[in-house]
N, C-alpha and C positions, 0 to 999 in steps of 0.2 A: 630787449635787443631788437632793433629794427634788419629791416631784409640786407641792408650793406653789411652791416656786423656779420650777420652770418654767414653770408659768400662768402666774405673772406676770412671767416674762424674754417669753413669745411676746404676754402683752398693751402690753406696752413695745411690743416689738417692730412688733406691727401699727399700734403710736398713732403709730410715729416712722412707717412707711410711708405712713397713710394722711395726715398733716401733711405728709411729703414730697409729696405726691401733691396737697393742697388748696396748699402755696406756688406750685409749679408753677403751676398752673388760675392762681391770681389774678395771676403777673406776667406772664400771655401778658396782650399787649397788641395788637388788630389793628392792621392796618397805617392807617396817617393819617398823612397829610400835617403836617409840624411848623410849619410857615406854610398860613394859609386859604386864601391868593393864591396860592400854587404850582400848577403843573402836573405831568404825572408821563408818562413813558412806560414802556413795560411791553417785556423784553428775554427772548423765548421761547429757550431753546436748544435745540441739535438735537433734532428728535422720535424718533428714526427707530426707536430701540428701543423706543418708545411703541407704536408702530404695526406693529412686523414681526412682534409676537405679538399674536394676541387678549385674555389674558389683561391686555393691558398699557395697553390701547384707553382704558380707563377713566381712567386718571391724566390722562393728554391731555385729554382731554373736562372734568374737574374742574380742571385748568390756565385752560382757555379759558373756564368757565362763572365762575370766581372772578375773571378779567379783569370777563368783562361786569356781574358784580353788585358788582364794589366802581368799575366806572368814575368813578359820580358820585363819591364820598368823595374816591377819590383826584386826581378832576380829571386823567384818562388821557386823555390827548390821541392818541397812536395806542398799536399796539404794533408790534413787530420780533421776525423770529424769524431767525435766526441759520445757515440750512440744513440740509441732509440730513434733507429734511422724507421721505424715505423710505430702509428701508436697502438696496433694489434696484428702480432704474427700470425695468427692460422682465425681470422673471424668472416664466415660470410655473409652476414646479416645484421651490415652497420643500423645503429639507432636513429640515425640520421642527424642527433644532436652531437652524440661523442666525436661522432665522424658521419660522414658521408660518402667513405669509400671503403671498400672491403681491403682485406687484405693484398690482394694479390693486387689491386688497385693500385694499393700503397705504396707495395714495395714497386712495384713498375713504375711508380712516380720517382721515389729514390734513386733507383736506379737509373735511369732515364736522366737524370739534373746532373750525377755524377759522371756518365757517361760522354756528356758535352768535355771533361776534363784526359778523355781515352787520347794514348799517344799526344798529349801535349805538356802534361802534369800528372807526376804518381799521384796517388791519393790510399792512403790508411783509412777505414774505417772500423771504429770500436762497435761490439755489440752490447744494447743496453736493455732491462730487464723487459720492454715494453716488443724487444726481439726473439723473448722464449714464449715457449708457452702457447697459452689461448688468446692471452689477452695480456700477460703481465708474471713473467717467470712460473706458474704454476708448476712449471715441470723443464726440463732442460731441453729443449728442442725447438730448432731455428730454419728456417727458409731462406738465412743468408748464401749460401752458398749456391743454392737455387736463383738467386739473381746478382750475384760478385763472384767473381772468380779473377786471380792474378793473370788470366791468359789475354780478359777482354782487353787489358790496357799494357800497352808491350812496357811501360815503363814498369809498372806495378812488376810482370812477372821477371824483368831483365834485375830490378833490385830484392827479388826473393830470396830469401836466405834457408828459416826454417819453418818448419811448421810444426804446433805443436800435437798433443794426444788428442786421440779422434776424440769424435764426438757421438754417443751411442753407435760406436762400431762405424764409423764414418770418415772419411777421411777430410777434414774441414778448417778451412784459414781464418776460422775465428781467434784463434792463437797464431801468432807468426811473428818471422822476424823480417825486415828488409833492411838492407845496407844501402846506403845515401853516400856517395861522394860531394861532399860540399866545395866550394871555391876555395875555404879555408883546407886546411895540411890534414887536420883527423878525421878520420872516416868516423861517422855516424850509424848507431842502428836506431831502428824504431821496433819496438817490443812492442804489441797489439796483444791483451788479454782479452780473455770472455768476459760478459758480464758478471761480479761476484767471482771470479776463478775458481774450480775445485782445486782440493789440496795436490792431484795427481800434474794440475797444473802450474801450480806455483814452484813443486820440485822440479817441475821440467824447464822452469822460467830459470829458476836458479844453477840449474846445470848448463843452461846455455851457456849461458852469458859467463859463464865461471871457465869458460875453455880458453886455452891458452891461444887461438888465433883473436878473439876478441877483448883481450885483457886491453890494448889501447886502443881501443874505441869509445866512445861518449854514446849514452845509451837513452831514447827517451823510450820511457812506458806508457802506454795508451791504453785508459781503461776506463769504463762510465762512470762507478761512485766509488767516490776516493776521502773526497774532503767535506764536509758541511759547509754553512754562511758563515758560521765563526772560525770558518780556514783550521777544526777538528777534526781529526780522521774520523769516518763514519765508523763506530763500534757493531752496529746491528740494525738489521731491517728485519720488516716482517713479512715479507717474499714465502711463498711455499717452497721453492727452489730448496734441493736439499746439497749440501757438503757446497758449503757458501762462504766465500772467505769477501770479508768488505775491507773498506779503507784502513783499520788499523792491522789487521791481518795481513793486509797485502805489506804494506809498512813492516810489519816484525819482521816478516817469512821471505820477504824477498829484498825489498828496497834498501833497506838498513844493513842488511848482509852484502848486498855485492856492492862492488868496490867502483861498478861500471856505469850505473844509474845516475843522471845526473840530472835527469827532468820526469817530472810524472804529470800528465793532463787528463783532465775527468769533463764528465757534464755530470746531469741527472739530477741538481737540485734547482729547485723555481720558487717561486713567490708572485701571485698575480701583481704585473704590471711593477716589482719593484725589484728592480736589477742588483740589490746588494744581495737578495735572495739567491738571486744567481752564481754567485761568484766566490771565490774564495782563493787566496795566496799563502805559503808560507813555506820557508828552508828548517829543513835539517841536516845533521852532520849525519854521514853513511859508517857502517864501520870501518873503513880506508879513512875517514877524518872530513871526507871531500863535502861541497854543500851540496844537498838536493833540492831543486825550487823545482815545489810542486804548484798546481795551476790547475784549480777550478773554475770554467766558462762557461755557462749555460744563457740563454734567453727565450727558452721557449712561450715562459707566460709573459712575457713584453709584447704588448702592440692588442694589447685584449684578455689577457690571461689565457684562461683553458684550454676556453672557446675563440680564442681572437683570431691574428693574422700569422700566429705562429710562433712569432721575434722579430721585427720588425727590421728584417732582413741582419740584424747585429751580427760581423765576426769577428775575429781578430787577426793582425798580421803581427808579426813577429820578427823583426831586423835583426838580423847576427851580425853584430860589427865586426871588421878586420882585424881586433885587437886577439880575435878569439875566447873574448870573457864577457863582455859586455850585450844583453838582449834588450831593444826597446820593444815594449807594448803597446799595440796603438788598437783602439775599438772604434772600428768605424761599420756602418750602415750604405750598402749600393744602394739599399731601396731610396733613402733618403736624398741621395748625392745625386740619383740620375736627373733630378728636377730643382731648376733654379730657384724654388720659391722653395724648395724643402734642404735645399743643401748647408742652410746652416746648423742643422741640427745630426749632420751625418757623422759628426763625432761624439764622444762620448769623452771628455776632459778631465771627470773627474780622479782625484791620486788612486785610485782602485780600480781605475781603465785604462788610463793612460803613465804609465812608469817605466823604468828599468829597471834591471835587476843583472845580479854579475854569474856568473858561470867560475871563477877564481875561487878556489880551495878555500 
């Protein structure tokens, strides 16, 4: 091949890259709502690799700052995150591999990311097993309250409802309930369990929700492990945490009994770098007849597994059409979408990301 052949094989060359590169840019499309009327709630997964490196702090922070500036567009009604908002509760003396930031580090990183969302977006957060303990539920005791409290964000505390049973003698919102007025006609609650629930918890869940002011209300339940990658209620862990009720428990003892449950959302399972690890869907009938579409989201080992970038900014938004029954699913990426050369990959298309699902009996 002489020197003309090859100028013009490497100027081909560059025309098909940079044409590759200009299709891309034009079919990112941001995210919007497909009906005007819809509302959306926003479905954070675990942070905790976010936060147990410095280096990682920032994905977090651009997470929650692309929450607050597309709220209006998308008509984001709260958001939810999912637990293990830190990867060690009480540790001062990170290994430097596990993490690189101690505890109190962590959780001021958490803190800190969600707080960019105070007075402009409620936010739910679930506690997950890597929020007890020393290091990993050992024991039941938490530093949540110590850095969340419903007072910091007026939205959180104006939609406060209940709280449940203390915690070692403590009075703590790691159980609650908050009421959401939607766009649509039924009022909504969001039921936030502990991680694993004690039994003194789940009969208190059941009592709530069981009183005659919230019989028509639609109720979603926020709890860390619920479901496995084959979309199975989790039957047992091996957690030192003692009087621990998992995902099928929670299921017999609460979900299946009341009449009012009509969504359950978890994180807390992973698979380095492969996001079916993550995930999990599936309905069942409660005993009222009604369907429950449950909803496991996680990404923490995407973007590097353990040790990586955390999740490679992945959350989810969630459209509630004006029909009142209909939910789309959409998995999208800020980290990815903020830059032209990475915005074609800031969706996530495949049918176990991207779907709906109905809310209709």
């Amino acid at each position: 091949m002489n020197l003309k052949s090859i100028s013009v094989l490497s100027t081909l060359l560059a025309l098909l890259l940079f044409s590759q590169q200009v299709i891309a840019q034009q079919s990112y499309v941001k995210p919007k709502l497909t009906n005007s009327k819809s509302w959306s709630l926003v479905l954070i997964p675990d942070p905790q690799t976010y936060v147990k490196y410095d280096r990682n702090v920032g994905i977090l922070n651009l997470m929650t700052s692309w929450v607050r500036e597309n709220a209006d567009s998308l008509n984001t009604q709260f958001v939810l995150c999912t637990g293990d908002l830190v990867e060690q509760n009480d540790l001062l003396n990170p290994d430097t591999k596990a993490a690189n930031q101690n505890s109190k580090q962590q959780w001021t990183n958490t803190s800190e990311a969600f707080r960019k969302l105070d007075n402009r977006v409620p936010y739910v957060l679930a506690t997950g097993n890597h929020d007890y303990g020393h290091v990993s539920a050992e024991y039941r005791a938490t530093q949540y309250d110590k850095y969340f409290s419903p007072e910091q964000n007026g939205f959180n505390a104006k939609a406060l409802r209940e709280v449940g049973p203390s915690l070692n003698g403590n009075s703590s919102a790691v159980n609650a309930v908050y009421e959401f007025e939607t766009p649509h006609p039924k009022k909504l609650l969001v039921m936030v369990l502990e991680f694993a629930p004690r039994n003194e918890v789940l009969a208190w869940a059941k009592k709530t929700l069981d009183q005659q002011k919230y019989e028509n209300h639609d109720v979603i339940l926020l709890t860390h492990t619920y479901l496995d990658s084959k979309s199975n209620h989790i039957q047992k862990e091996g957690y030192k945490i003692e009087d621990a009720n998992y995902g099928a428990a929670v299921f017999e003892k609460l979900v299946k009994p009341s009449k009012n449950i009509r969504m359950v959302f978890s994180g807390h399972i992973g698979d380095p770098d492969n996001f079916d690890g993550h995930i999990g869907f599936r309905q069942d009938k409660n005993a009222a007849g009604k369907t429950v579409s449950q909803m496991t989201f996680n990404a923490q080992a995407m973007g590097g597994g353990w040790f990586g970038n955390g999740g490679d900014g992945w959350l989810r938004y969630l459209e509630f059409l004006p029909d009142g029954k209909t939910v789309k699913v959409k998995t999208f990426s800020p980290l990815f979408a903020i830059s032209p050369a990475t915005q074609n990959l800031a969706y996530k298309t495949e049918k176990n990301q991207e779907f709906e699902f109905s809310l209709e009996d």
